[in-house]
N, CA and C atoms of all chains as a GROMACS GRO file, in nm:
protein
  570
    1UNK      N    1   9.862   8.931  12.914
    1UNK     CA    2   9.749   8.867  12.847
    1UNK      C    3   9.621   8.947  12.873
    2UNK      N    4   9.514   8.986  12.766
    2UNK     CA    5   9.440   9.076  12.790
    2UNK      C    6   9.330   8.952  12.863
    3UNK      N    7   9.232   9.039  12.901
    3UNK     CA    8   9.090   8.984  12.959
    3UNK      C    9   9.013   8.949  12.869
    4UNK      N   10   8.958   8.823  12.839
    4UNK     CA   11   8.836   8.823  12.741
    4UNK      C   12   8.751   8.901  12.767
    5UNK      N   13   8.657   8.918  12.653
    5UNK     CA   14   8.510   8.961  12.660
    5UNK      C   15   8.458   8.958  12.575
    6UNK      N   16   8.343   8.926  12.550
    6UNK     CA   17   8.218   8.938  12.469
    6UNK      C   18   8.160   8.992  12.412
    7UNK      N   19   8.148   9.053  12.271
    7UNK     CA   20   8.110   9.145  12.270
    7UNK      C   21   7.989   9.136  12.136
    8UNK      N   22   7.865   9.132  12.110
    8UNK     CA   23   7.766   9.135  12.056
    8UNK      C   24   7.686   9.201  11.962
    9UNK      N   25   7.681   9.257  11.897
    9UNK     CA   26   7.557   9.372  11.864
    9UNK      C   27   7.464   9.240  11.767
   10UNK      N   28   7.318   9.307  11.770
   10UNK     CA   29   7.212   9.278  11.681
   10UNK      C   30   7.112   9.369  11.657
   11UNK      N   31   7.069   9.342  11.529
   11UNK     CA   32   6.997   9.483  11.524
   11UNK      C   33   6.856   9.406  11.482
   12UNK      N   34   6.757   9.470  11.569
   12UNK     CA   35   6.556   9.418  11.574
   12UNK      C   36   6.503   9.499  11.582
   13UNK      N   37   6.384   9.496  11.444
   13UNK     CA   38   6.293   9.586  11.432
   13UNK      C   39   6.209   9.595  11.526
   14UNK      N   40   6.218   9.670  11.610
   14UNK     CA   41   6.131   9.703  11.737
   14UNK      C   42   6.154   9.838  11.787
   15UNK      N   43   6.093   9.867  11.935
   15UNK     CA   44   6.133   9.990  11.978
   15UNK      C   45   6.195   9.948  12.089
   16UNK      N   46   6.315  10.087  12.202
   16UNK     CA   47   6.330  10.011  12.295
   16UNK      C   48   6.291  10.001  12.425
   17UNK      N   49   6.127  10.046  12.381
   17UNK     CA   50   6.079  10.022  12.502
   17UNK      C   51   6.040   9.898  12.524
   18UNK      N   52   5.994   9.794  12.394
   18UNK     CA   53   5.930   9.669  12.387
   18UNK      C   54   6.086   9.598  12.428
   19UNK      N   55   6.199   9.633  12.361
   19UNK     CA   56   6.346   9.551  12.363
   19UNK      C   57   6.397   9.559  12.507
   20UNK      N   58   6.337   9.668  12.631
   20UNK     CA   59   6.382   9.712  12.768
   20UNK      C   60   6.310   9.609  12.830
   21UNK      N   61   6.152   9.585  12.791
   21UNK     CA   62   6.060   9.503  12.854
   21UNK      C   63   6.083   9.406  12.821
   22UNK      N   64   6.157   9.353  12.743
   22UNK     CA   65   6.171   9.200  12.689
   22UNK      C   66   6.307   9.140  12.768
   23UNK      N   67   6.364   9.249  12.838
   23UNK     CA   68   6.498   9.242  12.921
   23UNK      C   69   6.511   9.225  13.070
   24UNK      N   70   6.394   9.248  13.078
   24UNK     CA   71   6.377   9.310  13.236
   24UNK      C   72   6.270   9.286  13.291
   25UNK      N   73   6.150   9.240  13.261
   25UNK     CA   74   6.010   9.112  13.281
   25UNK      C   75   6.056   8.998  13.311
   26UNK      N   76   6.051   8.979  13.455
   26UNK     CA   77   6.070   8.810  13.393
   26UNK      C   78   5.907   8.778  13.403
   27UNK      N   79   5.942   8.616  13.323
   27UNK     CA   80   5.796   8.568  13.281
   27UNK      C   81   5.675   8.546  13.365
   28UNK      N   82   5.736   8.549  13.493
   28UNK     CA   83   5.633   8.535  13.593
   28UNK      C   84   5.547   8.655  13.654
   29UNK      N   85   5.628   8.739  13.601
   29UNK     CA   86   5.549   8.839  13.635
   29UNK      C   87   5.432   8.906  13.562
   30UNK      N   88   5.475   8.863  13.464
   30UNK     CA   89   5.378   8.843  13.345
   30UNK      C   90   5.252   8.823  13.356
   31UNK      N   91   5.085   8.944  13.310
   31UNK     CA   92   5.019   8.868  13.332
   31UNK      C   93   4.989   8.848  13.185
   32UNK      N   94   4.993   8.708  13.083
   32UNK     CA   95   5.047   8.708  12.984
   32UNK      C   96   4.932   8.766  12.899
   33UNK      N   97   4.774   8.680  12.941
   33UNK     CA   98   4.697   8.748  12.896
   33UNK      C   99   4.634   8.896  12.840
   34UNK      N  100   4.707   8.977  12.954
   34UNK     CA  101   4.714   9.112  12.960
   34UNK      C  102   4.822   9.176  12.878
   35UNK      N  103   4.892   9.113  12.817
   35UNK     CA  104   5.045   9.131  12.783
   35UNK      C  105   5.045   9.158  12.618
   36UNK      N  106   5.038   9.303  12.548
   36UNK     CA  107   5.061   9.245  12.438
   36UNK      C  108   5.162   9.250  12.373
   37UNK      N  109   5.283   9.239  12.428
   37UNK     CA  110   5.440   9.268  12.353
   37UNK      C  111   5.495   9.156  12.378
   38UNK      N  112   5.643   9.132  12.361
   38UNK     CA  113   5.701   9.203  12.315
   38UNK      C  114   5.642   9.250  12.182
   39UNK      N  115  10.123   9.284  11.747
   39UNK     CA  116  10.010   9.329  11.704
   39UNK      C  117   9.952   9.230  11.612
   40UNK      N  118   9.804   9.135  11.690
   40UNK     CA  119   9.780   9.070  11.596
   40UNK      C  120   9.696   9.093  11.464
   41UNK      N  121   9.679   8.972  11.410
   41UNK     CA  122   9.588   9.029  11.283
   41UNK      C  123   9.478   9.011  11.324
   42UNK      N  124   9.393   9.127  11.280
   42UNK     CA  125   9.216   9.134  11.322
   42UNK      C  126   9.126   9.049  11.241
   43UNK      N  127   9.054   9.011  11.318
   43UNK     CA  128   8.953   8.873  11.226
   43UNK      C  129   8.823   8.919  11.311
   44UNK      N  130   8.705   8.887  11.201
   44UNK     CA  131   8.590   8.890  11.260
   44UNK      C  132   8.558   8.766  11.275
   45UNK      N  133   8.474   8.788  11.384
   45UNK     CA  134   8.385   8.632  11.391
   45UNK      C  135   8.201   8.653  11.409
   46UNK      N  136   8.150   8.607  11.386
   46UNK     CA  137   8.000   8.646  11.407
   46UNK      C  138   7.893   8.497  11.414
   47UNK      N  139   7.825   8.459  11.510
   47UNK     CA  140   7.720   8.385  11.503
   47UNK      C  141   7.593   8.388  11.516
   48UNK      N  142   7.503   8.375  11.426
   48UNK     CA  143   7.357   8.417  11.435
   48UNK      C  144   7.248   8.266  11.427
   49UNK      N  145   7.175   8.253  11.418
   49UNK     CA  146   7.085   8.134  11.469
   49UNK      C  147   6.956   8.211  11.381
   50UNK      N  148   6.903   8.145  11.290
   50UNK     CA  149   6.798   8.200  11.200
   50UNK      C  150   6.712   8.026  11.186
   51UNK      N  151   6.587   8.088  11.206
   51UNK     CA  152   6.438   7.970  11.190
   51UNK      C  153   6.422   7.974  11.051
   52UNK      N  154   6.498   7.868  10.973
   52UNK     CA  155   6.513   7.844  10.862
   52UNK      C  156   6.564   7.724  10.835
   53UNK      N  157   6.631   7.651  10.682
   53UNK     CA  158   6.656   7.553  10.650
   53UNK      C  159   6.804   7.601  10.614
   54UNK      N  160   6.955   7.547  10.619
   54UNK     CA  161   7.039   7.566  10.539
   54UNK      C  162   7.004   7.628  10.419
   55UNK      N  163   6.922   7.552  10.322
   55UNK     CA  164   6.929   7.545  10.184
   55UNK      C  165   6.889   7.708  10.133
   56UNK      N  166   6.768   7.743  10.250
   56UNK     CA  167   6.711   7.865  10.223
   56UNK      C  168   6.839   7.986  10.259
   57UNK      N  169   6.909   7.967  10.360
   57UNK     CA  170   7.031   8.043  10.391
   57UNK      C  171   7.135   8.050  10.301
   58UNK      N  172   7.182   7.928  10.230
   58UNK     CA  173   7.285   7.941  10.160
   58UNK      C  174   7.247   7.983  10.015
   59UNK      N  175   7.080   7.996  10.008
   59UNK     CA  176   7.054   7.987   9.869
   59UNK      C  177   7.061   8.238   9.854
   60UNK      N  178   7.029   8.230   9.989
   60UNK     CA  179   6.993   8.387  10.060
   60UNK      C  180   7.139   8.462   9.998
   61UNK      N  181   7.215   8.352  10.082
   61UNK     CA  182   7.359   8.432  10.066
   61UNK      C  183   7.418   8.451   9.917
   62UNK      N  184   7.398   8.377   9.827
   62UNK     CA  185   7.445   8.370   9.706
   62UNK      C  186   7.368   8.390   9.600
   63UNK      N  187   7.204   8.441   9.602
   63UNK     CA  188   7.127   8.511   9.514
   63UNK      C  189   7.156   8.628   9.516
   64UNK      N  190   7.167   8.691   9.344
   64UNK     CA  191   7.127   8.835   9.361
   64UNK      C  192   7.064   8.980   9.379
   65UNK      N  193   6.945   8.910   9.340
   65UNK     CA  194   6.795   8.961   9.357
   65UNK      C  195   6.802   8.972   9.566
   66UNK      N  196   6.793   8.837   9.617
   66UNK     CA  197   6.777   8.830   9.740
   66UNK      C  198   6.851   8.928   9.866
   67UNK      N  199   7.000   8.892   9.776
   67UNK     CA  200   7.068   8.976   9.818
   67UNK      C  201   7.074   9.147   9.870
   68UNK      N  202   7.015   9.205   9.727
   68UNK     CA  203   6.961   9.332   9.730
   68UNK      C  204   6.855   9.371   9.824
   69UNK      N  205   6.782   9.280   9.847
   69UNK     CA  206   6.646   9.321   9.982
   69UNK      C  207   6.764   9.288  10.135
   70UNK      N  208   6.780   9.230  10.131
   70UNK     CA  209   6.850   9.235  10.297
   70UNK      C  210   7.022   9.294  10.287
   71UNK      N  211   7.069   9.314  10.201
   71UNK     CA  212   7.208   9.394  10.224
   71UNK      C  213   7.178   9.518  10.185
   72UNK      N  214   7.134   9.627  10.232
   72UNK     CA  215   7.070   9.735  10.207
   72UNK      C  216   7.109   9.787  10.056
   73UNK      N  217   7.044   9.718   9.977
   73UNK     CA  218   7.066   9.754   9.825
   73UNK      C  219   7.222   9.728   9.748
   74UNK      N  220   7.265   9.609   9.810
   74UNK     CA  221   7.404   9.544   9.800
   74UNK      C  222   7.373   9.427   9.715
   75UNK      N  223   7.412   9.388   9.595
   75UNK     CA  224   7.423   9.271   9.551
   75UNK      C  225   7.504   9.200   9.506
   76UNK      N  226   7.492   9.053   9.575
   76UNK     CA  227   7.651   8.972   9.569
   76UNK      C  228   7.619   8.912   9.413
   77UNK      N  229   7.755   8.906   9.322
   77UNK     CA  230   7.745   8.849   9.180
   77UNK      C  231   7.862   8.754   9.185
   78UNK      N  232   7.817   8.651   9.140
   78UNK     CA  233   7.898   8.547   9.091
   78UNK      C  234   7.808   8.400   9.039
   79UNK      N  235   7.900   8.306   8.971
   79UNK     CA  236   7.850   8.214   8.926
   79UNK      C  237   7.902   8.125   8.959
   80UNK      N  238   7.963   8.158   9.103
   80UNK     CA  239   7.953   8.065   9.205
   80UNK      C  240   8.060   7.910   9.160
   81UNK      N  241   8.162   7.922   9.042
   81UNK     CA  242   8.231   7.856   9.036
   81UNK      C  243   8.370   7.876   9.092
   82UNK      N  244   8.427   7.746   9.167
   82UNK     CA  245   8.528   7.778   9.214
   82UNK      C  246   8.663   7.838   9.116
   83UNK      N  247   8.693   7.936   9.210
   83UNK     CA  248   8.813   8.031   9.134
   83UNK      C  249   8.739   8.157   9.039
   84UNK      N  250   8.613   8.133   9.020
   84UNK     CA  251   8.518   8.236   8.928
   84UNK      C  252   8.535   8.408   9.037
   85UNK      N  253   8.535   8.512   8.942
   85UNK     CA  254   8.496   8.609   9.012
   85UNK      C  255   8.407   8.636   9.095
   86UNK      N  256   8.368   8.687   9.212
   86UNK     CA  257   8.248   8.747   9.272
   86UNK      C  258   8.295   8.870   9.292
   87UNK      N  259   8.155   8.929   9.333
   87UNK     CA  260   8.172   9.080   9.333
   87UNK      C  261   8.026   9.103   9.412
   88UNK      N  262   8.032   9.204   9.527
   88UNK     CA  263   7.966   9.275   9.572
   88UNK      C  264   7.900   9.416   9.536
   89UNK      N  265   7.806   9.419   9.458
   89UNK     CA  266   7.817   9.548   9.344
   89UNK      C  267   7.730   9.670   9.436
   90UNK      N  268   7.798   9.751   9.529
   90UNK     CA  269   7.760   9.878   9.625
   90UNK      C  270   7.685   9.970   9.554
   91UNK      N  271   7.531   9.976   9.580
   91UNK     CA  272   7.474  10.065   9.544
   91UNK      C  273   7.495  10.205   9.568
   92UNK      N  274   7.574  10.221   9.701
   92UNK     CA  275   7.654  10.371   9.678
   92UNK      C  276   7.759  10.454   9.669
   93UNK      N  277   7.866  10.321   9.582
   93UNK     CA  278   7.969  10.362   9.571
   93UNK      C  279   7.987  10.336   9.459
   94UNK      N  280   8.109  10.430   9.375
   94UNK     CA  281   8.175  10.376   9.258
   94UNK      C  282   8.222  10.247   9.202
   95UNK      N  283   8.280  10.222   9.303
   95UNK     CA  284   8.384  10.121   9.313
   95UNK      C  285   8.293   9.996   9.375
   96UNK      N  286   8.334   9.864   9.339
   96UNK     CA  287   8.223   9.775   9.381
   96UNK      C  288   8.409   9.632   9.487
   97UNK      N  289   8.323   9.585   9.584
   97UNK     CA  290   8.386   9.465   9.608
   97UNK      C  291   8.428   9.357   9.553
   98UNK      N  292   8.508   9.273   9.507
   98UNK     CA  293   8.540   9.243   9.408
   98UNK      C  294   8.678   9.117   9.530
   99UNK      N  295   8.613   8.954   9.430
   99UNK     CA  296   8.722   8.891   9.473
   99UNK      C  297   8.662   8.718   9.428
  100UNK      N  298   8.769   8.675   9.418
  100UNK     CA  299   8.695   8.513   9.387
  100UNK      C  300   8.649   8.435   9.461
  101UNK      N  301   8.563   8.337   9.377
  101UNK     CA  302   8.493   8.243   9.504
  101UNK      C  303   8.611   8.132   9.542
  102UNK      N  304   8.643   8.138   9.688
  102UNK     CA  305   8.707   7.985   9.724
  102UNK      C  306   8.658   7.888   9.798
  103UNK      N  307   8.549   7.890   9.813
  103UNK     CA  308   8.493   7.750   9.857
  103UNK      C  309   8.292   7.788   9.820
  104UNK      N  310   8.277   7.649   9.735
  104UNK     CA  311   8.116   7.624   9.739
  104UNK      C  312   8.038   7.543   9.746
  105UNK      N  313   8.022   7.491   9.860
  105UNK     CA  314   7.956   7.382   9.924
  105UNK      C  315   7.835   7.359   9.978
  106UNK      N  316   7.724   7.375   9.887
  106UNK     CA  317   7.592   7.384   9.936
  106UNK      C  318   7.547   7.284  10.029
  107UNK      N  319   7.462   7.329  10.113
  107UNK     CA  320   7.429   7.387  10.211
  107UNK      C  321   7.532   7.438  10.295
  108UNK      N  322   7.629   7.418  10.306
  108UNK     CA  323   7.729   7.364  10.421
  108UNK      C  324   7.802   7.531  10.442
  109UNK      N  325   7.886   7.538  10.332
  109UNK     CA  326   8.019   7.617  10.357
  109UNK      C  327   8.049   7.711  10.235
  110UNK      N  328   8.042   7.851  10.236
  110UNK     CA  329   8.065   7.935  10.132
  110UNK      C  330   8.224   8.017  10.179
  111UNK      N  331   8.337   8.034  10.064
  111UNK     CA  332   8.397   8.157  10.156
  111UNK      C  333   8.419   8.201   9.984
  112UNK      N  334   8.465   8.311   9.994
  112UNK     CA  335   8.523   8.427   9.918
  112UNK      C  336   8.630   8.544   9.963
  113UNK      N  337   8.709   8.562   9.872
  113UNK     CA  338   8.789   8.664   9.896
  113UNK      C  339   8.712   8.821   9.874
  114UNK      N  340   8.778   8.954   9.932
  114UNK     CA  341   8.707   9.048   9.955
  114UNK      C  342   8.811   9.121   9.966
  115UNK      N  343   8.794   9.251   9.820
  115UNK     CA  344   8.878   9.358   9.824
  115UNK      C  345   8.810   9.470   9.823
  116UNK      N  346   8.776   9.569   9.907
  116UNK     CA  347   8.724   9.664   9.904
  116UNK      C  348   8.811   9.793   9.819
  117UNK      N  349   8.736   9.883   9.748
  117UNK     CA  350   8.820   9.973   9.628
  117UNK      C  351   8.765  10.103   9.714
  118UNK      N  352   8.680  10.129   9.769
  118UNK     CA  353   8.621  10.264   9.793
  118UNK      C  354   8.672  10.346   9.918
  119UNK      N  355   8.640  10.432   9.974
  119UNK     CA  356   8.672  10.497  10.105
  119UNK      C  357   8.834  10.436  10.170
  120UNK      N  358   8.952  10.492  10.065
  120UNK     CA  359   9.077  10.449  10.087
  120UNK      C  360   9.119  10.326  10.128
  121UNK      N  361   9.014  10.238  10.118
  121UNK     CA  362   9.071  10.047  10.143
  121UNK      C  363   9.178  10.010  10.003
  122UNK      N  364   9.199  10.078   9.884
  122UNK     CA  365   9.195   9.994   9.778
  122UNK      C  366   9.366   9.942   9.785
  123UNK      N  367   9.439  10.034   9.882
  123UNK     CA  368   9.566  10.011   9.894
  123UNK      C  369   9.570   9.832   9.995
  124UNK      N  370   9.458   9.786  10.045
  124UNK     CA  371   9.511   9.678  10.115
  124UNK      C  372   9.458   9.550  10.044
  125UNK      N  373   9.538   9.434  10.069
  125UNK     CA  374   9.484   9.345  10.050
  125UNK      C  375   9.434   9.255  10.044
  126UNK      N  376   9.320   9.167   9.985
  126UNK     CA  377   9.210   9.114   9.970
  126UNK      C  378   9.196   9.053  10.105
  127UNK      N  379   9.087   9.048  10.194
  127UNK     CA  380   9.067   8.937  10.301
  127UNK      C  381   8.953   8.825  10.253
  128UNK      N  382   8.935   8.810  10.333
  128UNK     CA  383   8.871   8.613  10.304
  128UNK      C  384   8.720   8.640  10.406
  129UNK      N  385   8.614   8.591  10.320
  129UNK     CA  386   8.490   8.572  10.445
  129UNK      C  387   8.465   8.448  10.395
  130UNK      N  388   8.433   8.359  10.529
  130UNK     CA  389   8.405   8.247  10.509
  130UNK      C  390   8.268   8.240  10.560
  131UNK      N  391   8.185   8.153  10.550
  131UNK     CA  392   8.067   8.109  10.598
  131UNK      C  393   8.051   7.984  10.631
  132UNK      N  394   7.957   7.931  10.736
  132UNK     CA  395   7.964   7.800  10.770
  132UNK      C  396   7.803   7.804  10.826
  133UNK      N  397   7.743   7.680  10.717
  133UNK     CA  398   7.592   7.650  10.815
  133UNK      C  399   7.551   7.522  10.864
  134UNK      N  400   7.523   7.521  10.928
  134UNK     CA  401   7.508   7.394  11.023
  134UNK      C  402   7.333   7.360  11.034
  135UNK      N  403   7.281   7.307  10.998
  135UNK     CA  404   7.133   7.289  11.051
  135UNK      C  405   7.125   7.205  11.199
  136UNK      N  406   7.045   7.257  11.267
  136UNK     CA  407   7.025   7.197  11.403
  136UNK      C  408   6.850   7.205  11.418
  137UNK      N  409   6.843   7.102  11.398
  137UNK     CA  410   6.684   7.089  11.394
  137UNK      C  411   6.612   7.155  11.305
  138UNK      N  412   6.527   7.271  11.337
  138UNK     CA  413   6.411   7.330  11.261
  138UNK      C  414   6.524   7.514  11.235
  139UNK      N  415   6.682   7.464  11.287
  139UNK     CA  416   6.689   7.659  11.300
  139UNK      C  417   6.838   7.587  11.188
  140UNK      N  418   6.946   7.719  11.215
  140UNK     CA  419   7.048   7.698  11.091
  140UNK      C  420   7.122   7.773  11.219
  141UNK      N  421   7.233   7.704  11.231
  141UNK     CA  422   7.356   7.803  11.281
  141UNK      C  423   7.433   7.845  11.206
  142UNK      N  424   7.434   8.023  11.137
  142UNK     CA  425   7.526   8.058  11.072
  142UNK      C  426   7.669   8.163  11.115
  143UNK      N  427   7.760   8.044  11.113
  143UNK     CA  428   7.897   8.123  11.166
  143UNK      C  429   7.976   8.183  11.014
  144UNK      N  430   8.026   8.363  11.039
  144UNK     CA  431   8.074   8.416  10.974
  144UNK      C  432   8.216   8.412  10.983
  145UNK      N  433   8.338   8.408  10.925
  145UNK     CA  434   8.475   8.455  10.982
  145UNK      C  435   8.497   8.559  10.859
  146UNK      N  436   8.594   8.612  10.906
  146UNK     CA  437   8.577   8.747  10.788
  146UNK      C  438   8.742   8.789  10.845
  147UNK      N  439   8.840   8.699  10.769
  147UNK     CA  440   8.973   8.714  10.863
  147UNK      C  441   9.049   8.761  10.694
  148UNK      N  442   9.205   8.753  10.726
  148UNK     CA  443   9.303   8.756  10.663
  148UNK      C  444   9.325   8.932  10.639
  149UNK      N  445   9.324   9.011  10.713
  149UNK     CA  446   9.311   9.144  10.732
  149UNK      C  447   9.482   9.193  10.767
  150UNK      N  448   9.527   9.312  10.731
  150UNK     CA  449   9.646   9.363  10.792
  150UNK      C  450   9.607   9.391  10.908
  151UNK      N  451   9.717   9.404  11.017
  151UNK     CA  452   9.724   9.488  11.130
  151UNK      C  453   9.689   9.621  11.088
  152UNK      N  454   9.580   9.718  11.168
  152UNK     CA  455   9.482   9.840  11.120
  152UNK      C  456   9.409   9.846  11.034
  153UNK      N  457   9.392   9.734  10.978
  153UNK     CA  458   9.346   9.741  10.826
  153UNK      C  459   9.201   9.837  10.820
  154UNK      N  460   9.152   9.882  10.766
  154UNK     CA  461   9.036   9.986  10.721
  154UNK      C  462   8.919   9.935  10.749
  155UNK      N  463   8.975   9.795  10.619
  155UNK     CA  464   8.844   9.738  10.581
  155UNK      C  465   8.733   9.652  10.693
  156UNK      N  466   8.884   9.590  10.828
  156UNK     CA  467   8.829   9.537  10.913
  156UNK      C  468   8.753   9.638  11.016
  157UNK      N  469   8.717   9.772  10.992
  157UNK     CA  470   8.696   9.819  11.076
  157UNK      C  471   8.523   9.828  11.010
  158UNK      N  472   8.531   9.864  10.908
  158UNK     CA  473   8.448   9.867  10.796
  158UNK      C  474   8.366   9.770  10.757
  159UNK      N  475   8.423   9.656  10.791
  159UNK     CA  476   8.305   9.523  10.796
  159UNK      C  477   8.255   9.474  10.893
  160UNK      N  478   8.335   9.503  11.010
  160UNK     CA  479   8.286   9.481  11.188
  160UNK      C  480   8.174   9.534  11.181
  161UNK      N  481   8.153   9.697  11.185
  161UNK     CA  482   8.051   9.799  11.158
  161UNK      C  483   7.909   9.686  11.066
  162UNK      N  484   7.957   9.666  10.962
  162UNK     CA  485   7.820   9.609  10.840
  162UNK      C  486   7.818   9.491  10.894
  163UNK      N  487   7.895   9.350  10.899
  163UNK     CA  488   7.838   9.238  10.913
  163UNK      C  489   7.700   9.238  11.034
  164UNK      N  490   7.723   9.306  11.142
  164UNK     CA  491   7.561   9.259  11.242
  164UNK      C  492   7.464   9.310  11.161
  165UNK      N  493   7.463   9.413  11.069
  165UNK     CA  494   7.308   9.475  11.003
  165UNK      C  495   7.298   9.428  10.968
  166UNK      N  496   7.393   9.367  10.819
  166UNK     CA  497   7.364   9.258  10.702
  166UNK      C  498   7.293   9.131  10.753
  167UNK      N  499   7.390   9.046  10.874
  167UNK     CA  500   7.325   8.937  10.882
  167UNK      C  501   7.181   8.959  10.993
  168UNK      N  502   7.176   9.032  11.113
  168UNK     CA  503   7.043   9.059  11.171
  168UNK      C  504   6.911   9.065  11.037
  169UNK      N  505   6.924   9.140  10.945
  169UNK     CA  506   6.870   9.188  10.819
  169UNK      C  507   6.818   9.072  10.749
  170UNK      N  508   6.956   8.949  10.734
  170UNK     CA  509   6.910   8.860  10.659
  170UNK      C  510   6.825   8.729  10.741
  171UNK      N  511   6.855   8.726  10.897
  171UNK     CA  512   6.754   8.671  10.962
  171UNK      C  513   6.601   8.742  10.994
  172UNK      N  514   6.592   8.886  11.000
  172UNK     CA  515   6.461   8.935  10.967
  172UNK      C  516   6.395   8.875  10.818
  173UNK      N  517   6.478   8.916  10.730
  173UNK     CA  518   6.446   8.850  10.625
  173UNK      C  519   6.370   8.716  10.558
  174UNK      N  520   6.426   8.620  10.622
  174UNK     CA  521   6.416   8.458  10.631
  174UNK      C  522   6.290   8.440  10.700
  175UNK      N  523   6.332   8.508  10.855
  175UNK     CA  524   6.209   8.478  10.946
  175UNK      C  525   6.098   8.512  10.963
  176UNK      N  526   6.080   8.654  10.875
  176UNK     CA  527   5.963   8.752  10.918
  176UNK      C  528   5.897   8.785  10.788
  177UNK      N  529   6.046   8.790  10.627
  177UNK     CA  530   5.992   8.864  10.543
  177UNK      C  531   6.027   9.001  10.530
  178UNK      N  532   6.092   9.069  10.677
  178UNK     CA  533   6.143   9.226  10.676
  178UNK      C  534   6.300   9.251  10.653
  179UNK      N  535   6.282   9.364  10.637
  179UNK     CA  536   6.468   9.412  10.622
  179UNK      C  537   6.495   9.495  10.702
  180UNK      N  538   6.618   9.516  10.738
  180UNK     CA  539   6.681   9.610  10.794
  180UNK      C  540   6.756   9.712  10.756
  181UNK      N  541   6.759   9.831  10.810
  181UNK     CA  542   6.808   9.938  10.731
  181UNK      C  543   6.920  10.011  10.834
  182UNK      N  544   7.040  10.073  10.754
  182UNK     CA  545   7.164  10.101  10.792
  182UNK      C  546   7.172  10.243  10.799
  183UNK      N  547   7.139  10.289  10.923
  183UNK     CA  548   7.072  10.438  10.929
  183UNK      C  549   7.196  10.538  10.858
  184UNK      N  550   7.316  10.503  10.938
  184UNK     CA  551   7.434  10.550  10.936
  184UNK      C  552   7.521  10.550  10.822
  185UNK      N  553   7.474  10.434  10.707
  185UNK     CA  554   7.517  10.419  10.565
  185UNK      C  555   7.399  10.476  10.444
  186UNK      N  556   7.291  10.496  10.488
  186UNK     CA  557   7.240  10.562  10.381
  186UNK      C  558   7.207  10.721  10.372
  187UNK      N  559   7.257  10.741  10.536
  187UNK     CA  560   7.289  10.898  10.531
  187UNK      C  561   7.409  10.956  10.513
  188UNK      N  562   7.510  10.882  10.538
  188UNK     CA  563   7.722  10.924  10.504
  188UNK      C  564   7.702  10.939  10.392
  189UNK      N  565   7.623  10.810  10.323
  189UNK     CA  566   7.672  10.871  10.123
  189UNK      C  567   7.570  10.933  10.036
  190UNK      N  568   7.449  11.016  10.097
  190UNK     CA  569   7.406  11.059  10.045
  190UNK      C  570   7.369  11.196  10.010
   0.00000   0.00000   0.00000
């Protein structure tokens, strides 16, 4: 029996530096004011 | 060796009506399936056809289910890039409204074991539908870097 997995794609007009930061920020670190992305 | 089926679920800030109306216009069609337009008149057993802006040969298969808002499927024979030897698979659609968004589940089954075409629609269904939730939500489209440079 194989292993599940998951597997996804989506495609968003963005770059991936905004799509890296939108991954890997969490919100608290955020100063949101200062923030203008994603 | 089983048979390959797609499955796909996307979540778009929209109404059913606007989704199912997305999926089955032809005008509409053409802005979010990168210059792809679905034809039919949407009666059951009536032809549809996917008419490929860069191929000869167009998709081609009848409508079997049309259930506005709810539930669209159609059969799907691809003629171009050596699919034309297999036969027809089935995409179904299913929308669900959940509050203010639409859950739209794709199945895109009835495929041979290796079949071409399933390899061939795995590839397109995330652009098409990402595309048609830019679309809905924003007004933008998406573009298929990899399909408008192979056939041109």
């Amino acid at each position: 029996m194989r292993r599940p997995e998951f597997v996804y794609a989506t495609y968003i007009e963005t770059t991936p530096e905004k799509l890296w930061q939108a991954l890997t920020i969490p919100p608290a670190a955020l100063n949101i004011e200062g923030f203008d992305g994603p | 060796m089983s048979k390959p089926e797609f499955v796909y679920v996307i979540y778009i800030a929209s109404t059913a009506e606007k989704v199912f109306k997305a999926l089955t216009d032809e005008k509409m069609s053409e802005q979010y399936w990168v210059g792809n337009r679905v034809v039919s008149d949407w009666k059951i057993g009536a032809p549809f056809a996917l008419k490929l802006k860069r191929e000869d040969k167009d998709v081609t298969g009848k409508v079997l289910e049309f259930d506005p808002p709810r539930r669209l499927a159609y059969s799907f024979r691809a003629a171009h890039a050596g699919m034309e030897a297999e036969p027809p698979s089935r995409v179904t659609f299913e929308l669900e409204q959940q509050k203010d968004q639409v859950k739209l589940t794709i199945v895109h089954d009835n495929f041979e074991p290796g079949s071409k075409a399933f390899e061939s629609v795995s590839r397109g269904w995330p652009l098409v539908l990402s595309s048609l939730k830019s679309y809905l939500e924003a007004g933008k489209v998406l573009h298929a870097p990899w399909y408008e440079t192979a056939s041109a």
